[in-house]
C-alpha positions as CSV (number, residue, x, y, z in Angstrom):
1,X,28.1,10.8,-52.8
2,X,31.8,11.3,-53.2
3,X,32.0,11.4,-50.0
4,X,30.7,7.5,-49.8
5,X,32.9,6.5,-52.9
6,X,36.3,8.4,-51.6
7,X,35.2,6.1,-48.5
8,X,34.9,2.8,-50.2
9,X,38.4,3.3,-52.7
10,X,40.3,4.3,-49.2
11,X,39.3,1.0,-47.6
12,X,38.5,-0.9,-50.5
13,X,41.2,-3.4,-48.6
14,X,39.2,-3.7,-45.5
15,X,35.9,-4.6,-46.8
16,X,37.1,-6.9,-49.1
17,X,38.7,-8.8,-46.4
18,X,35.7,-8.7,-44.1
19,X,33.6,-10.0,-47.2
20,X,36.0,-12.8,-48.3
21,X,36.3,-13.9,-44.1
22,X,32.5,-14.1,-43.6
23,X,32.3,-16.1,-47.0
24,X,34.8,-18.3,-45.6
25,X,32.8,-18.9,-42.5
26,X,29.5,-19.5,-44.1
27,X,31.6,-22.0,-45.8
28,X,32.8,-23.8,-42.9
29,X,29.5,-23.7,-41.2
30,X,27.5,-24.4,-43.9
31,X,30.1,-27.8,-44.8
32,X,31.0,-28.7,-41.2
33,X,28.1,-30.2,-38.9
34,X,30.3,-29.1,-35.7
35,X,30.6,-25.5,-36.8
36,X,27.2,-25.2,-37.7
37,X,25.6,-26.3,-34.5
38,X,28.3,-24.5,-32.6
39,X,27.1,-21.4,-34.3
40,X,23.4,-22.0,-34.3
41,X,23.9,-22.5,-30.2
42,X,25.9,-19.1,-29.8
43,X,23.3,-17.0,-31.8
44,X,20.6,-18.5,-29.9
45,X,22.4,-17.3,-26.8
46,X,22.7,-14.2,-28.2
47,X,18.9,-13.7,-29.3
48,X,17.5,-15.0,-26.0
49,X,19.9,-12.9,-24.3
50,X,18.4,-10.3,-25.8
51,X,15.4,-11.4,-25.5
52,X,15.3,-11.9,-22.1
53,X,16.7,-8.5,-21.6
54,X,13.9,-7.4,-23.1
55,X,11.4,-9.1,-21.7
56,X,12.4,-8.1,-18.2
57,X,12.1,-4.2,-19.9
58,X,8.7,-5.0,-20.3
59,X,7.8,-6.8,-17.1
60,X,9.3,-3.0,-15.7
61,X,7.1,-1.0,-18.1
62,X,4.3,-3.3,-16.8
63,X,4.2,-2.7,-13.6
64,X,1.6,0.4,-12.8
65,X,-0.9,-1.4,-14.4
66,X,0.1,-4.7,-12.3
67,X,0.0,-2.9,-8.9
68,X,-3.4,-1.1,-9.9
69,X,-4.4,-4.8,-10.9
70,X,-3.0,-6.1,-7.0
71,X,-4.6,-3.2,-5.5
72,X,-8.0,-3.7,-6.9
73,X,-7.9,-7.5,-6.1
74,X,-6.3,-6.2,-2.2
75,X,-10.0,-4.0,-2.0
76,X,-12.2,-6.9,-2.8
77,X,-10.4,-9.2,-0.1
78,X,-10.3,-6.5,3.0
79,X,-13.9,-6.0,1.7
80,X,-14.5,-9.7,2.1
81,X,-12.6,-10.1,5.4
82,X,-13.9,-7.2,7.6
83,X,-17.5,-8.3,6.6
84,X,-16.4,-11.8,8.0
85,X,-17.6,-13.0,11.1
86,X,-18.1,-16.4,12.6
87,X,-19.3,-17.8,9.7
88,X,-18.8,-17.4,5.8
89,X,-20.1,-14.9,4.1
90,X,-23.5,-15.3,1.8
91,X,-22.1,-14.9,-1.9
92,X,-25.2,-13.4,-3.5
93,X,-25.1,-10.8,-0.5
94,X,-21.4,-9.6,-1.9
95,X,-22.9,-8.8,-5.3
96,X,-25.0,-5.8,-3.2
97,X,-23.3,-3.5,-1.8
98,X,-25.8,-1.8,0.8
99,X,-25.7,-5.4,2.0
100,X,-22.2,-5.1,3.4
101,X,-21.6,-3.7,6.9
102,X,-18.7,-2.2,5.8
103,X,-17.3,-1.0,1.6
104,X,-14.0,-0.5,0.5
105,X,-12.8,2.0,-2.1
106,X,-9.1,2.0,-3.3
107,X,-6.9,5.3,-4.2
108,X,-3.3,6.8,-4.3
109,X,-1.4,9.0,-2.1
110,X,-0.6,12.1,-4.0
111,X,0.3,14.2,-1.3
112,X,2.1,13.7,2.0
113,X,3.2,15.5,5.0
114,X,4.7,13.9,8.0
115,X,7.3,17.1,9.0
116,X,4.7,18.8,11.2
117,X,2.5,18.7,14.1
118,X,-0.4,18.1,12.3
119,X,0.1,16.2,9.5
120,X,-2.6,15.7,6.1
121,X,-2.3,13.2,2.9
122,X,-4.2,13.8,-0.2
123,X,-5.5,10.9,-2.6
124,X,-7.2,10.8,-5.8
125,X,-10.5,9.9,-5.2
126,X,-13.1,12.0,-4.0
127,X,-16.7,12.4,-4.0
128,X,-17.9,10.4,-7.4
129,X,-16.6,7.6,-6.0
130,X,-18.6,7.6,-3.0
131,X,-15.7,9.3,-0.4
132,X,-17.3,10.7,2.5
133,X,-15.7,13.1,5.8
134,X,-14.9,10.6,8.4
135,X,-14.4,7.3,6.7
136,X,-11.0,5.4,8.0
137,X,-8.1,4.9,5.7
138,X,-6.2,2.3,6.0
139,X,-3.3,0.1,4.2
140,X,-2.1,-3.0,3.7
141,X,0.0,-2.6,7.0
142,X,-2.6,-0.9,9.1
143,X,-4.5,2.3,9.6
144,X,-3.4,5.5,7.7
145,X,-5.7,8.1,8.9
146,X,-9.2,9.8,8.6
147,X,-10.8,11.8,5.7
148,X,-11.4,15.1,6.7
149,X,-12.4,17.4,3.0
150,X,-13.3,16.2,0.1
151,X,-13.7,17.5,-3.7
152,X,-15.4,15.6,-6.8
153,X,-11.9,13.8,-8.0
154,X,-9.7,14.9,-4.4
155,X,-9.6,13.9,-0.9
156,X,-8.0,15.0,2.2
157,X,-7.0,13.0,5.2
158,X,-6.0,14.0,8.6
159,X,-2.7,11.5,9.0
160,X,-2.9,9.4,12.5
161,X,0.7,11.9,12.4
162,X,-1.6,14.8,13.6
163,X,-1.8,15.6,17.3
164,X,-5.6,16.7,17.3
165,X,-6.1,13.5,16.0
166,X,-7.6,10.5,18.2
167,X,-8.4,7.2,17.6
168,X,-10.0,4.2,19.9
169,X,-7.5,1.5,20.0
170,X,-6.6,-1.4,22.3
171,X,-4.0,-4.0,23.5
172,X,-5.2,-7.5,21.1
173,X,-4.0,-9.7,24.0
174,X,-6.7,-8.2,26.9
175,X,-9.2,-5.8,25.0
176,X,-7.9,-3.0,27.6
177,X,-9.2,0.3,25.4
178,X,-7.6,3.7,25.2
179,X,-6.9,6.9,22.7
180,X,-4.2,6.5,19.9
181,X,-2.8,10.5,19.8
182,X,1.0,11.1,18.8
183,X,2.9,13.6,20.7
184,X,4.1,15.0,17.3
185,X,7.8,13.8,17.9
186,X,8.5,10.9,16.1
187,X,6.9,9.4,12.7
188,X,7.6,6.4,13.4
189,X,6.1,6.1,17.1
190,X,2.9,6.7,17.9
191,X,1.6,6.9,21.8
192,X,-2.0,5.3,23.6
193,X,-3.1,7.0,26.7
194,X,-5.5,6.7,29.3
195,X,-5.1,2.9,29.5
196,X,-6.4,1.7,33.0
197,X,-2.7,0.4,35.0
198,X,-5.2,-2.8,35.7
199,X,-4.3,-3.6,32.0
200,X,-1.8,-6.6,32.3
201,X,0.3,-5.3,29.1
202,X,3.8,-5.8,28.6
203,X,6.8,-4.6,25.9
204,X,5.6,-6.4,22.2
205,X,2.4,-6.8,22.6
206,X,0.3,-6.1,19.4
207,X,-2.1,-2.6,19.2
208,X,-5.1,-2.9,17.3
209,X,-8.2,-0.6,16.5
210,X,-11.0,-1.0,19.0
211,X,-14.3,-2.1,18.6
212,X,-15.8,1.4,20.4
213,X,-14.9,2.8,16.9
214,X,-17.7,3.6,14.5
215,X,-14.7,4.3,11.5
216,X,-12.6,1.5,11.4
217,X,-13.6,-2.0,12.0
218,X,-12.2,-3.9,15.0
219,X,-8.6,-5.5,14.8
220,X,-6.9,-3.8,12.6
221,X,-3.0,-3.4,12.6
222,X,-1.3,-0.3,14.3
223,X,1.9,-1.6,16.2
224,X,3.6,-3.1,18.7
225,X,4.5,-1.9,22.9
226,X,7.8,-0.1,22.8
227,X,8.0,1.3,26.3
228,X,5.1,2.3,28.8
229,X,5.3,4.1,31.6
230,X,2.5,5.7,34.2
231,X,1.4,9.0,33.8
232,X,1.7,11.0,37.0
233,X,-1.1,14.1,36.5
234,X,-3.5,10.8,34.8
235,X,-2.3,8.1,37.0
236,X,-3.0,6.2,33.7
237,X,-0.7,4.8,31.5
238,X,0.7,5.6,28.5
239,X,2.6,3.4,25.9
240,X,4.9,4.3,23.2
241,X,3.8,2.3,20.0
242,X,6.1,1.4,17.4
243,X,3.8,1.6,14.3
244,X,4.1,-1.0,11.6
245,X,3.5,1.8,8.8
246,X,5.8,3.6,7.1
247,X,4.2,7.0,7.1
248,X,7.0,8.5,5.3
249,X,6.6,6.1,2.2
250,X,2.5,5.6,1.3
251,X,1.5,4.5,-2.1
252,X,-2.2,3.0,-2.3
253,X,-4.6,3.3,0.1
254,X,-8.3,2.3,0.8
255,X,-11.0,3.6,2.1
256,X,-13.4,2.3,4.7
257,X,-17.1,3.2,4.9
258,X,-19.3,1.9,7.6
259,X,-23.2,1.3,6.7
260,X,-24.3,1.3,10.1
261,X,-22.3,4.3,11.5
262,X,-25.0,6.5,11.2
263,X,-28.0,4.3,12.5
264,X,-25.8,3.1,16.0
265,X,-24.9,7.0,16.2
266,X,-28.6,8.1,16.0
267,X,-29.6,5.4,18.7
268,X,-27.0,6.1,20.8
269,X,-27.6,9.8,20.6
270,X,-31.2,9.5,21.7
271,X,-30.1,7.1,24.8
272,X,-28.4,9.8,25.9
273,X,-30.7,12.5,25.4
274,X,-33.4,10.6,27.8
């Protein structure tokens, strides 16, 4: 307390010239119409400065739940549009799911690797929400991988960055089919092989998944032709894919199950076993 008072006597000068000069300009604003609107502008530039500042604090703060909002929203449409085919879809078939060839089920990368041979990314969803071995993952740039384990809450998936990995995929501008299998080089290349030399391809075209697949439906992203050359021991060729994913950098995901992957593997089982 003395403290305070030995504070207030030493600048007892001070104050009262900051008291008597903010009297003075409440006077002048209060009795000038030019002062007072002058001041009235600057504190609202102040405030909504401030404001403003804060607000965009807020917008930051906001923005987990904004992207789980997008990626939810993302799910429904890639649901919507790999159902599509020639014709629109029947709304009251949407509301059921076991009408829908293929489902879609969102979830996070938690876990990446993309420094080894055979690479594996784990996400957090798992079996209670439906995630099965051997449903396609894929992202808003293309495919992702394959799920290979899975826990209650947990998944695993084998990366398309894993050499023992393959993957039916063709050239979009002649439906000439081959394996997608990286040579475990470069993450941001991927390779196709066995791709007839017939195939009239050339540097840029677009690689897309293949409709001999039973995990991912047909057409969806993987890269563009960066160099191809003819395998000697194959005769066939194999092209050098520029991938349009980041591997390196994967956020949300989603996961693809096919309804009718077991019924067309039964059948096609059985044609073979005659």
């Amino acid at each position: 307390m003395q403290q305070i008072l030995y504070f207030f006597i030493k600048n007892s000068y001070r104050l009262l010239f900051l008291l008597l000069l903010g009297i003075s300009f409440a006077l002048i604003i209060q009795s000038h119409s030019f002062h007072r609107s002058e001041y009235i502008n600057s504190a609202n530039n102040l405030t909504g400065g401030v404001y403003e500042n804060i607000n965009s604090i807020n917008e930051y703060l906001s923005l987990k739940e904004k992207n789980e909002v997008l990626a939810e929203e993302n799910t429904r449409l890639k649901e919507l549009l790999f159902n599509k085919k020639d014709t629109l879809l029947n709304l009251k078939k949407l509301k059921l799911k076991d009408s829908l060839y293929y489902t879609v089920t969102k979830a996070k990368v938690i876990k990446n690797s993309f420094n080894v041979k055979e690479n594996f990314l784990t996400i957090n969803a798992g079996e209670k929400d439906s995630i099965k071995n051997s449903m396609g993952v894929i992202n808003e740039k293309g495919i992702v991988g394959i799920i290979e384990k899975t826990s209650k809450n947990y998944a695993t998936i084998i990366s398309i960055l894993n050499t023992e990995l393959k993957i039916n995929a063709k050239i979009k501008s002649s439906n000439h089919f081959g394996s997608l299998n990286w040579d475990g080089k470069n993450v941001g290349y991927i390779q196709l092989i066995d791709v007839p030399r017939l195939a009239n391809i050339k540097k840029g075209d677009s690689i897309v998944t293949g409709a001999n697949s039973d995990i991912f439906p047909e057409n969806i992203p993987i890269g563009k032709i960066d160099q191809l050359f003819i395998n000697k021991q194959t005769n066939y060729y194999t092209i050098n894919i520029r991938l349009f994913n980041d591997m390196t950098a994967l956020g949300y995901v989603y996961i693809i199950s096919n309804s009718h992957k077991e019924e067309k593997q039964k059948l096609e089982k059985e044609t073979l076993a005659k």
